[in-house]
C-alpha atoms as an extended CHARMM CRD file, in Angstrom:
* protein
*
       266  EXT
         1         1  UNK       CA              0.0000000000        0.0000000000        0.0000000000  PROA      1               0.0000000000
         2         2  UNK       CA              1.4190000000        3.5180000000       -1.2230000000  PROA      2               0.0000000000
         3         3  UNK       CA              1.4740000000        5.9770000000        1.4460000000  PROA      3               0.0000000000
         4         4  UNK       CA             -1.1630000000        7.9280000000        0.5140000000  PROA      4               0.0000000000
         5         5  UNK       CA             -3.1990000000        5.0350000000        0.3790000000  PROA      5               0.0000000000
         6         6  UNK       CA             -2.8230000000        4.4730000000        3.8780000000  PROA      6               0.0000000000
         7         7  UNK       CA             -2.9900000000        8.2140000000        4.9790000000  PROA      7               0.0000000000
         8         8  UNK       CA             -6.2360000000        8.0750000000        2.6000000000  PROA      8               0.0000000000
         9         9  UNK       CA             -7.6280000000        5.0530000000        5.4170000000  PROA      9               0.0000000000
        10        10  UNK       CA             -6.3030000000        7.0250000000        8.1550000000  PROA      10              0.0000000000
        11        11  UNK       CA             -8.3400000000       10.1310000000        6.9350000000  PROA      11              0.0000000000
        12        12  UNK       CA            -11.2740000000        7.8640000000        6.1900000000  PROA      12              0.0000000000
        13        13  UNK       CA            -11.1140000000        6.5700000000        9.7390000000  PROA      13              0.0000000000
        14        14  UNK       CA            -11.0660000000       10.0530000000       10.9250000000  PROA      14              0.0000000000
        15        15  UNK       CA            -14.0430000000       11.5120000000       10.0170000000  PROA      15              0.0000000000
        16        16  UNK       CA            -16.3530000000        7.9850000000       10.5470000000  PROA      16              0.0000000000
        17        17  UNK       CA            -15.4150000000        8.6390000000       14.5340000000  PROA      17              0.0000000000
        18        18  UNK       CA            -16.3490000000       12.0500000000       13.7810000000  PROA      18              0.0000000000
        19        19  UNK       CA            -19.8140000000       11.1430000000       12.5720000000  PROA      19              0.0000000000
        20        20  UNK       CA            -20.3560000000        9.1870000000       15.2450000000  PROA      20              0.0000000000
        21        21  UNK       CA            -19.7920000000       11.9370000000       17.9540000000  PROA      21              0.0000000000
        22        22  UNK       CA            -21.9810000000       14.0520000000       16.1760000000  PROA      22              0.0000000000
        23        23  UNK       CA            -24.8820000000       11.7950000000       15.8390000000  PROA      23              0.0000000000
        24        24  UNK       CA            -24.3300000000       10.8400000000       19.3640000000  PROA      24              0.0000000000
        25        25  UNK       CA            -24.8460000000       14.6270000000       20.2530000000  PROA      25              0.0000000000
        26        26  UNK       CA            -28.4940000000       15.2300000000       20.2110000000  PROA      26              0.0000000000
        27        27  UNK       CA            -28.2170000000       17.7660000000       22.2130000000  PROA      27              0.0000000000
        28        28  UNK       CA            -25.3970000000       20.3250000000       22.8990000000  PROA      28              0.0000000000
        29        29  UNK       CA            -24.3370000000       24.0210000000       24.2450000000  PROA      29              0.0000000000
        30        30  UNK       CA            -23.3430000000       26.9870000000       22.1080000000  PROA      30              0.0000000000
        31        31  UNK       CA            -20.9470000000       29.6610000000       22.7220000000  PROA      31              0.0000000000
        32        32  UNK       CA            -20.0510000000       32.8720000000       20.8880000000  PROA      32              0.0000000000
        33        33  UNK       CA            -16.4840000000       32.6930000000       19.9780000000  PROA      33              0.0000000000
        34        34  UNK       CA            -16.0540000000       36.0760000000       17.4640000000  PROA      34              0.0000000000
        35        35  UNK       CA            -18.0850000000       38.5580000000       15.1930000000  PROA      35              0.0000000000
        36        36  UNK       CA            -21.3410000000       36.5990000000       14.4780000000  PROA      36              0.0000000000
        37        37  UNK       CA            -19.1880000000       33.2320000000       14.7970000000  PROA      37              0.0000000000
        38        38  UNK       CA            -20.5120000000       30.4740000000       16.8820000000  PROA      38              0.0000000000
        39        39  UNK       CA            -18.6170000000       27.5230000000       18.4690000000  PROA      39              0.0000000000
        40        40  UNK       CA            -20.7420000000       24.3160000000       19.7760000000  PROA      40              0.0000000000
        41        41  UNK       CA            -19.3060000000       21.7510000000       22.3690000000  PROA      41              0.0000000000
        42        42  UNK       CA            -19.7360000000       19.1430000000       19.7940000000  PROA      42              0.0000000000
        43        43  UNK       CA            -17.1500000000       21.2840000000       17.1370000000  PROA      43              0.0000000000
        44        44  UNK       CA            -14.5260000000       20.8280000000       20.3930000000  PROA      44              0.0000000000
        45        45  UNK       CA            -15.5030000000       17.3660000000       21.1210000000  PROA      45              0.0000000000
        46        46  UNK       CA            -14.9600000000       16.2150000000       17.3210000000  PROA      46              0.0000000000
        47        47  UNK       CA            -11.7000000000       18.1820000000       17.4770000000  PROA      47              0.0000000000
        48        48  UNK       CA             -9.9980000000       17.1980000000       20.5980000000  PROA      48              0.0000000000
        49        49  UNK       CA            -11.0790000000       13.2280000000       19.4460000000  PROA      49              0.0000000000
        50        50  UNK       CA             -9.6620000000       13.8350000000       16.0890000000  PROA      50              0.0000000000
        51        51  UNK       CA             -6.3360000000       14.9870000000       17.4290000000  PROA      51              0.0000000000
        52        52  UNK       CA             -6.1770000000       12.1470000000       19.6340000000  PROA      52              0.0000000000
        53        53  UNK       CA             -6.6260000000        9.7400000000       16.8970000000  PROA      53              0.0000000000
        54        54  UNK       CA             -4.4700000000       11.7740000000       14.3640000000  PROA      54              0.0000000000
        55        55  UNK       CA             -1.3120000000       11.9470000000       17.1840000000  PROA      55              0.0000000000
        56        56  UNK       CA             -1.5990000000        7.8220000000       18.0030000000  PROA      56              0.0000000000
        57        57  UNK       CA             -1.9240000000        7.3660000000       14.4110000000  PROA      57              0.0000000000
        58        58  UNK       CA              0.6580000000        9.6420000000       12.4950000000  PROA      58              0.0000000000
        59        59  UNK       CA              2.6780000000       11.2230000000       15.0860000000  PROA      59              0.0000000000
        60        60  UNK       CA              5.2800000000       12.5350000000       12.4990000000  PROA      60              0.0000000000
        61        61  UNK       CA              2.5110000000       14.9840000000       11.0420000000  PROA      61              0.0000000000
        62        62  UNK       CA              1.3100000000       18.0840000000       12.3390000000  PROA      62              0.0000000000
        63        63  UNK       CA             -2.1100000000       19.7680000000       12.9930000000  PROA      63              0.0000000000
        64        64  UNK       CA             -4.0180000000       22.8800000000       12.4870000000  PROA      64              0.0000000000
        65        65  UNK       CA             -7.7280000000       22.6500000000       13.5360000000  PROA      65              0.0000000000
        66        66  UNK       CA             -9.9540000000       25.5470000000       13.6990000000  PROA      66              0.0000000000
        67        67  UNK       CA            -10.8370000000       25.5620000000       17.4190000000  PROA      67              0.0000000000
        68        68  UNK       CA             -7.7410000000       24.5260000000       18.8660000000  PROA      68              0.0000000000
        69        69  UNK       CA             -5.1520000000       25.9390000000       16.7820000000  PROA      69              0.0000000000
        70        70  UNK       CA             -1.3490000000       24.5350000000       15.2630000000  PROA      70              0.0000000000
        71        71  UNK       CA             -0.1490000000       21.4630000000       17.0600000000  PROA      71              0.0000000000
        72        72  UNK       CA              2.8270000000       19.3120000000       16.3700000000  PROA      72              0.0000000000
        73        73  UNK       CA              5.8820000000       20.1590000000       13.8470000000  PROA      73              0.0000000000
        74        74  UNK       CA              5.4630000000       17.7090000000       10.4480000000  PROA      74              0.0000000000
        75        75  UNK       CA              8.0810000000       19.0730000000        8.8700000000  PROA      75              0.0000000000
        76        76  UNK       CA              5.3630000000       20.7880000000        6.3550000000  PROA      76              0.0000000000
        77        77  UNK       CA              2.8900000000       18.4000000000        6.1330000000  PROA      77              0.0000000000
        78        78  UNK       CA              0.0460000000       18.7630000000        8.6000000000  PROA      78              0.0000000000
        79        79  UNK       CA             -3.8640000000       18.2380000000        8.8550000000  PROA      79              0.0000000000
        80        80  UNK       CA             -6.0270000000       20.8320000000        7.9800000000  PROA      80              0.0000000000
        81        81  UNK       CA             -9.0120000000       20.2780000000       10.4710000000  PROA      81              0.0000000000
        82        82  UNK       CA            -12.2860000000       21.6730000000       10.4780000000  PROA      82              0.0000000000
        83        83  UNK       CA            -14.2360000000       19.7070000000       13.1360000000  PROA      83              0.0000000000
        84        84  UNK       CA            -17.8550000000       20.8970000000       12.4360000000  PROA      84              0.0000000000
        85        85  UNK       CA            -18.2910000000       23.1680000000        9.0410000000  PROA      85              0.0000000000
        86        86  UNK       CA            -21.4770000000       24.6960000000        9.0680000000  PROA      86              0.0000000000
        87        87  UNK       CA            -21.5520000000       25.4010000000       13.0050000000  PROA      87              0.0000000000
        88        88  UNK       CA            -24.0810000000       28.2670000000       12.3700000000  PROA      88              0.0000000000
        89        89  UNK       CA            -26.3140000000       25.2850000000       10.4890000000  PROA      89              0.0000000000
        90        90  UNK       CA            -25.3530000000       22.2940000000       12.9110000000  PROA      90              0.0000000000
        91        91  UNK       CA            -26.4000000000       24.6670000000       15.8330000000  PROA      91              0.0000000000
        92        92  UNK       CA            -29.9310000000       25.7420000000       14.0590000000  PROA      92              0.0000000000
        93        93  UNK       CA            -30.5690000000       22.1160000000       12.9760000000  PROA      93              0.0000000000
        94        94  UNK       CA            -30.2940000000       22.6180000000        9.3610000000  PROA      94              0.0000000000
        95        95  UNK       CA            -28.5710000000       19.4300000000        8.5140000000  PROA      95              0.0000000000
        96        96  UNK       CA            -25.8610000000       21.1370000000        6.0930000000  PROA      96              0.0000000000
        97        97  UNK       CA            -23.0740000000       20.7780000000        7.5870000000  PROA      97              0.0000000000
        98        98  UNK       CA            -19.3350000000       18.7740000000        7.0390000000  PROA      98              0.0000000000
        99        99  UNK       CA            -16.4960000000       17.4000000000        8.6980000000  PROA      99              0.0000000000
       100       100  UNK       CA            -13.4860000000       18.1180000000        6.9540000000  PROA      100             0.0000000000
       101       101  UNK       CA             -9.9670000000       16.6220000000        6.9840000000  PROA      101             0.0000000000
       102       102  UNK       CA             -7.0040000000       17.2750000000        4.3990000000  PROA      102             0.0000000000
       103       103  UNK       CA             -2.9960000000       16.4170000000        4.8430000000  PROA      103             0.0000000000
       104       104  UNK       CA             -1.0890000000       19.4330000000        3.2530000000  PROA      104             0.0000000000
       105       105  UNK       CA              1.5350000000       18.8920000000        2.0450000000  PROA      105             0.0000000000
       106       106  UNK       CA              3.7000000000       22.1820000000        1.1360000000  PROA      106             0.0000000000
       107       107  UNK       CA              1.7080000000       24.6710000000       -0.5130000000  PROA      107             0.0000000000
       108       108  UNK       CA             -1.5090000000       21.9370000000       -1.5920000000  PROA      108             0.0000000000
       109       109  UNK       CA             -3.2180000000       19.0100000000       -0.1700000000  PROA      109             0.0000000000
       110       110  UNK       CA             -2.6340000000       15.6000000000       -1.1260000000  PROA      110             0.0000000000
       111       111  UNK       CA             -5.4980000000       13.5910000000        0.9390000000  PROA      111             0.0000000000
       112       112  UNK       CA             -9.1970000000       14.8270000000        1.4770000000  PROA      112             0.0000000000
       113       113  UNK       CA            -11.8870000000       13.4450000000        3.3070000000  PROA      113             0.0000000000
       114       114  UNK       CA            -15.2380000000       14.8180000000        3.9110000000  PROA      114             0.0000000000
       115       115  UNK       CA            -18.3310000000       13.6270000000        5.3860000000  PROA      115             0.0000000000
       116       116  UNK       CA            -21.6960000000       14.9140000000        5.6360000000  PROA      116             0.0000000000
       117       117  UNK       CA            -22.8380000000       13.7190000000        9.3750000000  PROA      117             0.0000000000
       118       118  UNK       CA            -26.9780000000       14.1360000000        8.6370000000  PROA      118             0.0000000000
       119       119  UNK       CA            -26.6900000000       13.3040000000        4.5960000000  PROA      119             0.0000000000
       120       120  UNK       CA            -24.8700000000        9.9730000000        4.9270000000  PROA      120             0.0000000000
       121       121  UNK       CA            -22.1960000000       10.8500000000        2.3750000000  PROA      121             0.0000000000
       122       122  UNK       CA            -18.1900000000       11.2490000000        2.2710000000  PROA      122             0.0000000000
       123       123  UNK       CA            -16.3170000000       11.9880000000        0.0070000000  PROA      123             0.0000000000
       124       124  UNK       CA            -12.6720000000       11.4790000000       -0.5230000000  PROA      124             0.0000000000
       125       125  UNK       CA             -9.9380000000       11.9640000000       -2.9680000000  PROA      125             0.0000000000
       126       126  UNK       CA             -5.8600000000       11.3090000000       -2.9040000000  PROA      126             0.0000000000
       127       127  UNK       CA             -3.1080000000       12.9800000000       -5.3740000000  PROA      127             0.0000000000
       128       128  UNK       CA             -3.1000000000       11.5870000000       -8.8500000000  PROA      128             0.0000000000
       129       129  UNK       CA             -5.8900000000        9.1670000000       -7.5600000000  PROA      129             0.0000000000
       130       130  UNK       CA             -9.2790000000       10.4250000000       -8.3320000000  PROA      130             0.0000000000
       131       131  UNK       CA            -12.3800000000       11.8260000000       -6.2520000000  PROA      131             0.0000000000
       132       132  UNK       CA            -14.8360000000        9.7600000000       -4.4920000000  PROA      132             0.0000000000
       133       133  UNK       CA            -18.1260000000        9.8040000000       -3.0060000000  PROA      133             0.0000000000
       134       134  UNK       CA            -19.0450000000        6.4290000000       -0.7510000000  PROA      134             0.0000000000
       135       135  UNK       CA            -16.1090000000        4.5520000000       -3.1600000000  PROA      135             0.0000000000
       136       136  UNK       CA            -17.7870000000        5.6750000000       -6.2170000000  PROA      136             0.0000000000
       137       137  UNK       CA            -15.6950000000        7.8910000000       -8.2670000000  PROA      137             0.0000000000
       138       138  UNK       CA            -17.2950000000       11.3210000000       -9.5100000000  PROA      138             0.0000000000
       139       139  UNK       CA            -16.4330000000       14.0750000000      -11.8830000000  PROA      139             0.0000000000
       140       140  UNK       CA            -17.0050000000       17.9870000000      -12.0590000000  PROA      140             0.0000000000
       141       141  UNK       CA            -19.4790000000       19.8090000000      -14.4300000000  PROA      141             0.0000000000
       142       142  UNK       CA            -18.7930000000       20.0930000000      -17.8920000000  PROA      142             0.0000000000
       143       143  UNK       CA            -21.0100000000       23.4830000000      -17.7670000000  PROA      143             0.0000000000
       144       144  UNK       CA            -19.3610000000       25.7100000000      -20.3070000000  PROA      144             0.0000000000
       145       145  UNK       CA            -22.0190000000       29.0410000000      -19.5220000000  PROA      145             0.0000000000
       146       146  UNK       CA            -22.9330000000       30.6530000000      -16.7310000000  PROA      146             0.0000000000
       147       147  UNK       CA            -26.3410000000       30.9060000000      -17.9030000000  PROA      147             0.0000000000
       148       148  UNK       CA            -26.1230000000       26.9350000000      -17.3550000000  PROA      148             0.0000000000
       149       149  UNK       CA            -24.2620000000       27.0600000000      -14.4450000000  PROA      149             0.0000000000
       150       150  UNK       CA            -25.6830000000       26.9640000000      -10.6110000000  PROA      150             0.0000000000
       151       151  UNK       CA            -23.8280000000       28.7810000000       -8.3040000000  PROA      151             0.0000000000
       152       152  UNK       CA            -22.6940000000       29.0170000000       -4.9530000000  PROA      152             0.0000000000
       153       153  UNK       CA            -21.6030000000       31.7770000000       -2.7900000000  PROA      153             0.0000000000
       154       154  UNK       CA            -19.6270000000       31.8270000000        0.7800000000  PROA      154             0.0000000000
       155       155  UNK       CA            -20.8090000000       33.9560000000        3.6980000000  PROA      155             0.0000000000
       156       156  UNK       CA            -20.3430000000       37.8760000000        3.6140000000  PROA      156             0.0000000000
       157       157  UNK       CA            -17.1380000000       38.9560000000        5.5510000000  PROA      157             0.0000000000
       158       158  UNK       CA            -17.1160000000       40.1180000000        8.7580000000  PROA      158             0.0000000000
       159       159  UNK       CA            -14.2440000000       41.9470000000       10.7550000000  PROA      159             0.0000000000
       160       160  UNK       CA            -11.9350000000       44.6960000000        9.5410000000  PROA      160             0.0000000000
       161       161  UNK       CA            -13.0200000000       46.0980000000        6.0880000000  PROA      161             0.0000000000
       162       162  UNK       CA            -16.3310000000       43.5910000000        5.8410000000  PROA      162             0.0000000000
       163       163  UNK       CA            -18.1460000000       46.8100000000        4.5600000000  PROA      163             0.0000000000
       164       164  UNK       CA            -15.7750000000       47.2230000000        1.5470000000  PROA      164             0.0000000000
       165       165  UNK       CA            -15.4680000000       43.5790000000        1.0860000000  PROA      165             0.0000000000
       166       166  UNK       CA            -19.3650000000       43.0190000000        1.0970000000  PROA      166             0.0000000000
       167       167  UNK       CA            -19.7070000000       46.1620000000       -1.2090000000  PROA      167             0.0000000000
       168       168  UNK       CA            -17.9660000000       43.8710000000       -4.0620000000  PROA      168             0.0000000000
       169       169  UNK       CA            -19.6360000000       40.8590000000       -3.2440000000  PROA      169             0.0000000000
       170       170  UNK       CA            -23.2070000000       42.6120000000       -4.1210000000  PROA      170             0.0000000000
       171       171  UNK       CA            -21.5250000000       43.6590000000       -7.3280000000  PROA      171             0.0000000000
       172       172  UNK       CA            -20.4470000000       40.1300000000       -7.5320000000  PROA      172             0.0000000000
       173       173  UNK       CA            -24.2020000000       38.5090000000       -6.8560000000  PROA      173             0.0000000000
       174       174  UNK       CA            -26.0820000000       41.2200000000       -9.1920000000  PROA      174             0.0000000000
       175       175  UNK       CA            -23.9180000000       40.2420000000      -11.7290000000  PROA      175             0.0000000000
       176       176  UNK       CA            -24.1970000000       36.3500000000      -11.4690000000  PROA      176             0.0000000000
       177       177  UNK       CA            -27.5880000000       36.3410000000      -10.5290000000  PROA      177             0.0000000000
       178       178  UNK       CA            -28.9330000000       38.5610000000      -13.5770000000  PROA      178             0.0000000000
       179       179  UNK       CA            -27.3830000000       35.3980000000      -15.8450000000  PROA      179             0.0000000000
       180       180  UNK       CA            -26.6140000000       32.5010000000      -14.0070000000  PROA      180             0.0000000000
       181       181  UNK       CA            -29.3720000000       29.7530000000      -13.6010000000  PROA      181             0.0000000000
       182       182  UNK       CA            -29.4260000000       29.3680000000       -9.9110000000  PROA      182             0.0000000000
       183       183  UNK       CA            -27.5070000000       31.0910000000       -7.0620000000  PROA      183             0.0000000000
       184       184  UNK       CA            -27.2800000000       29.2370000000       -3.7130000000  PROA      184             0.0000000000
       185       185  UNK       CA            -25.6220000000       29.6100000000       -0.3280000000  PROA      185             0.0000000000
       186       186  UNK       CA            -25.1460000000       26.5810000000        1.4220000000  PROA      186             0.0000000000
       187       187  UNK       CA            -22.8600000000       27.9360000000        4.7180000000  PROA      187             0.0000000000
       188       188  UNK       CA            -20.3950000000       25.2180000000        4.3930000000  PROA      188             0.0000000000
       189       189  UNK       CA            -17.2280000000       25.5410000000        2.3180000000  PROA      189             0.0000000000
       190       190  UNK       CA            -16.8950000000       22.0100000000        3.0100000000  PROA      190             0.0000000000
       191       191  UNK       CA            -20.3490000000       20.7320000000        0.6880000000  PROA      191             0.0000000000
       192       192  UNK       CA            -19.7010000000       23.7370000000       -1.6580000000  PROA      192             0.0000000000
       193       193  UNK       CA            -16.5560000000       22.2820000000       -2.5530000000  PROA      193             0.0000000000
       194       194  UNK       CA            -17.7340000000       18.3940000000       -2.0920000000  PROA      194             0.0000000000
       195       195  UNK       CA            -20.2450000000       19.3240000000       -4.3460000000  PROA      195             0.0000000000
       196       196  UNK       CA            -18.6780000000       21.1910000000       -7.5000000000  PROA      196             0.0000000000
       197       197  UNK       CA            -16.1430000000       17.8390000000       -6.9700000000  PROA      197             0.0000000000
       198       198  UNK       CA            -19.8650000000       16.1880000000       -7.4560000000  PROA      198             0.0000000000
       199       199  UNK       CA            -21.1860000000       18.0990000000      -10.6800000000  PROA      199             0.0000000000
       200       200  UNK       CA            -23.9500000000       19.1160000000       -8.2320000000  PROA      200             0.0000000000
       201       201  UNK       CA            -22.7940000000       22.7600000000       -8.3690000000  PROA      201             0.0000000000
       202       202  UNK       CA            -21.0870000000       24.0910000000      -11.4980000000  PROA      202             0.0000000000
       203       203  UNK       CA            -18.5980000000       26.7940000000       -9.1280000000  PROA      203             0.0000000000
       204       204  UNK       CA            -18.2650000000       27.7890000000       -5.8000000000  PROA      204             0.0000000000
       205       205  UNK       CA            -16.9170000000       31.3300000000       -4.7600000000  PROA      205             0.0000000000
       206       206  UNK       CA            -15.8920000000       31.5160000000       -1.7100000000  PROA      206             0.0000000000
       207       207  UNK       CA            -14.1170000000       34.6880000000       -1.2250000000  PROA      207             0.0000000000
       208       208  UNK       CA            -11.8620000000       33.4490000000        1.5850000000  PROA      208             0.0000000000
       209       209  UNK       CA             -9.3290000000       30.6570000000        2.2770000000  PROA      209             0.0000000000
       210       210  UNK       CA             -8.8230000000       29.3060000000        5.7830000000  PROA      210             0.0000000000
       211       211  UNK       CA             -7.1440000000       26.0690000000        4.9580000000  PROA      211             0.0000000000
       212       212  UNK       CA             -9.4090000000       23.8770000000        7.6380000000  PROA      212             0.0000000000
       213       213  UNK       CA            -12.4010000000       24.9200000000        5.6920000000  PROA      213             0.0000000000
       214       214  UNK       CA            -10.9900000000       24.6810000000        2.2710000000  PROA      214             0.0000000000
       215       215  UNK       CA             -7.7790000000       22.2630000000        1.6880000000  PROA      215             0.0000000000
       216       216  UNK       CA             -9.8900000000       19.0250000000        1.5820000000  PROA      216             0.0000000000
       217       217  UNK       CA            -12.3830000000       20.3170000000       -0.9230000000  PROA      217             0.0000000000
       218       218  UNK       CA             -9.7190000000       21.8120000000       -2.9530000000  PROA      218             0.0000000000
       219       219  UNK       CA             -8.1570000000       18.1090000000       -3.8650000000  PROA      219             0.0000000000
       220       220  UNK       CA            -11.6630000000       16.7630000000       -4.5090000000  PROA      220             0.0000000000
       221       221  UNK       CA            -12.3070000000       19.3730000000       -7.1190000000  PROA      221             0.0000000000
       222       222  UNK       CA             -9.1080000000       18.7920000000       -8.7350000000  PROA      222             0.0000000000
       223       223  UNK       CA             -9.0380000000       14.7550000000       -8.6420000000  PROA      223             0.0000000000
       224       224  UNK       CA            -12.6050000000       14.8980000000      -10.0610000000  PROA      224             0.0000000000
       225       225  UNK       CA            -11.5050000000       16.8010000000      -13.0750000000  PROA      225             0.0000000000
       226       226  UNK       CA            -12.6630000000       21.1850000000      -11.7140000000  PROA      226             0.0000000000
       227       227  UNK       CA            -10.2610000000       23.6800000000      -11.5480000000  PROA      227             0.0000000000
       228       228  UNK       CA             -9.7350000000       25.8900000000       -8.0050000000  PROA      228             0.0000000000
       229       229  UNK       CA             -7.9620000000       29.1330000000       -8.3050000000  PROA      229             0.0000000000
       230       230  UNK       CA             -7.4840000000       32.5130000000       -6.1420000000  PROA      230             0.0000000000
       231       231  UNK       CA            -10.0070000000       35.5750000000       -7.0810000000  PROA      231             0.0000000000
       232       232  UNK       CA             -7.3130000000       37.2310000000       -9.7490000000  PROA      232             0.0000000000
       233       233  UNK       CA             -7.5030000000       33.5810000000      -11.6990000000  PROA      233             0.0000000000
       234       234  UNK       CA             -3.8980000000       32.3180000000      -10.4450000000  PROA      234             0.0000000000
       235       235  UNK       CA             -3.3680000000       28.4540000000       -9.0460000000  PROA      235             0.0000000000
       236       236  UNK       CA             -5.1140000000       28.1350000000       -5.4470000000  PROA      236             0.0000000000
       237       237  UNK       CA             -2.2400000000       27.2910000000       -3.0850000000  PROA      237             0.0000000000
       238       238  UNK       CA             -2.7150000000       26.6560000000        0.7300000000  PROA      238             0.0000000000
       239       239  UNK       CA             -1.5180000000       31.1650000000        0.9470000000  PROA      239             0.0000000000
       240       240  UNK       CA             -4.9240000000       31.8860000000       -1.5130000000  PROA      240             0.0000000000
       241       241  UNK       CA             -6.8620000000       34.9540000000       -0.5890000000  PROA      241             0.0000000000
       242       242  UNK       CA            -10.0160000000       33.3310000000       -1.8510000000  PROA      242             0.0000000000
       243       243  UNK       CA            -10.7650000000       29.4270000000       -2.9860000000  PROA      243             0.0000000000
       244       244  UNK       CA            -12.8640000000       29.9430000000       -6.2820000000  PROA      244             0.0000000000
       245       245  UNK       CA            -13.5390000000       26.0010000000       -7.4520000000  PROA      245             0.0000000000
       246       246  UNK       CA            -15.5210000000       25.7470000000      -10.8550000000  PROA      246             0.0000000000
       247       247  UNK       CA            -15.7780000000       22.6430000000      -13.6270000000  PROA      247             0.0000000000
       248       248  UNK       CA            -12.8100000000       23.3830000000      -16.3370000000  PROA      248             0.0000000000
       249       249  UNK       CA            -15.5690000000       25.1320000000      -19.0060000000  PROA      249             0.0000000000
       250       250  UNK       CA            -16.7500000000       27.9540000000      -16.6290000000  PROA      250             0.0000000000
       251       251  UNK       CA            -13.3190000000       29.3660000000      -15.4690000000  PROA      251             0.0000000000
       252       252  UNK       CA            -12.6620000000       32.6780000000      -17.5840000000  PROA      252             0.0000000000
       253       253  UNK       CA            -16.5300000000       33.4960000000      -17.4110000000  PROA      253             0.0000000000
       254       254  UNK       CA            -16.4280000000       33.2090000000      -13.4130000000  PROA      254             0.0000000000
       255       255  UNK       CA            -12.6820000000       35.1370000000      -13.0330000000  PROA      255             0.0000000000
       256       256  UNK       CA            -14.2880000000       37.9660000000      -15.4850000000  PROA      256             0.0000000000
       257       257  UNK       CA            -17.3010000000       38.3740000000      -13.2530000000  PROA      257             0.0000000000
       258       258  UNK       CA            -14.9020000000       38.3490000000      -10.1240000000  PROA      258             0.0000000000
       259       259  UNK       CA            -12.4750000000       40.7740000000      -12.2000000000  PROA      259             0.0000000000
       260       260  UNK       CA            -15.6880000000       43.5250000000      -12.7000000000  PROA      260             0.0000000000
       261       261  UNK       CA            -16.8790000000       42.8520000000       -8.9500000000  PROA      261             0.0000000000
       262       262  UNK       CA            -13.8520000000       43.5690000000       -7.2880000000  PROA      262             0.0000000000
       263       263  UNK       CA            -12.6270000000       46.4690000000       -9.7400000000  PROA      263             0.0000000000
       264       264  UNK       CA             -9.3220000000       44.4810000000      -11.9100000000  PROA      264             0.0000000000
       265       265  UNK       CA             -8.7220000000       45.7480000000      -15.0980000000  PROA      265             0.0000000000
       266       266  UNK       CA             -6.8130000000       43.4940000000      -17.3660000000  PROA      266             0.0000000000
């Protein structure tokens, strides 16, 4: 077995205990934790039981997870962690949520796995190896116009500058939404991601890039045949200001709209 094979099992292992402490949870607490940002006590339960496994398991790699920050030196590979995406979903019931897991490696991922706890579904990909869902291998839309295309959008920005930032996402929506055939906004960067991997969504703009939420999703995309760049249109790395994942057909159309949102000239 190659050694992404068996980082691939150890991923897959992962985020099945994961599951199970979230449908084990019926009920939990909920804290504020930043701007509008909530944290549940199932997100640090997932994490902390993760990291345990992760440490026993591959003790040589590293890990960043959202809630409890960098652990461990791996030499530049580490696990990107994101122990409940969604949290603002999983805490209102809404079952569209994600637990995400990627090993970076450098500047890009090279395993993924994803599950979606209340949809029964996980997805997983390894370098050079393909994308999965449940063991069955998928592929991104072939979509070639936006007026074909179904969209999704991340969450507006909060914090320092959020007004500016939001200003250009309006553009961004009045534009794609006078053309494109659906717009959507799901609240997970996890399933926006799982699902352009899936041909269920033809792009997803998210107009951020923290690498718990985004490095697995990133390597589905790819392995199922999408493209994921930054907003200006160059190769997403793990550094990316944004993660903007769309099938191969739609990616000048969707970096022009970004271009006239956000004010490029080329």
């Amino acid at each position: 077995m190659s050694e992404h094979a068996a980082l691939l099992d150890v991923a897959r292992e992962a985020v099945a205990k994961a599951t199970e402490i979230v449908r084990s949870r019926p009920s939990f607490s909920v804290s504020a934790k930043g701007d509008r940002d909530l944290v549940t006590d199932v997100d640090t339960a997932v994490e902390d039981a993760l990291r345990e496994f992760l440490a026993t398991e591959t003790p040589e790699i590293g890990v960043l997870g959202e809630e409890r920050g960098r652990s461990g030196d791996g030499g530049g590979r580490w696990w990107a962690l994101d122990p409940i995406d969604g949290t603002a979903n999983f805490a209102r019931g809404i079952p569209l949520c994600g637990i995400s897991l990627a090993l970076v490696d450098g500047a890009h991922s090279t395993v993924a796995a994803i599950t979606l706890p209340h949809l029964g579904v996980t997805y997983t990909a390894s370098r050079g190896e393909g994308a999965f869902r449940d063991g069955e291998r998928i592929g991104a839309s072939t979509a070639t116009a936006v007026s074909d295309a179904m969209i999704s959008v991340g969450d507006f920005a909060i914090g320092e500058l959020a007004e500016e930032q939001n200003r250009a996402r309006l553009r961004l929506l009045a534009d794609l939404g006078a053309r494109a055939e659906k717009i959507r906004m799901f609240g997970s960067a996890a399933i926006d991601l799982a699902w352009v991997a899936d041909g269920k969504l033809d792009a997803a703009l998210i107009l951020a890039n923290k690498p718990w939420d985004t490095m697995a999703g990133v390597l589905l995309v790819r392995e199922a045949g999408g493209v994921v760049v930054d907003r200006d249109g160059s190769e997403h790395t793990v550094d990316s200001a944004a993660t903007i994942a769309v099938g191969a057909g739609l990616r000048k159309e969707i970096v022009d709209a970004l271009d006239r949102a956000f004010g490029v000239v080329r």
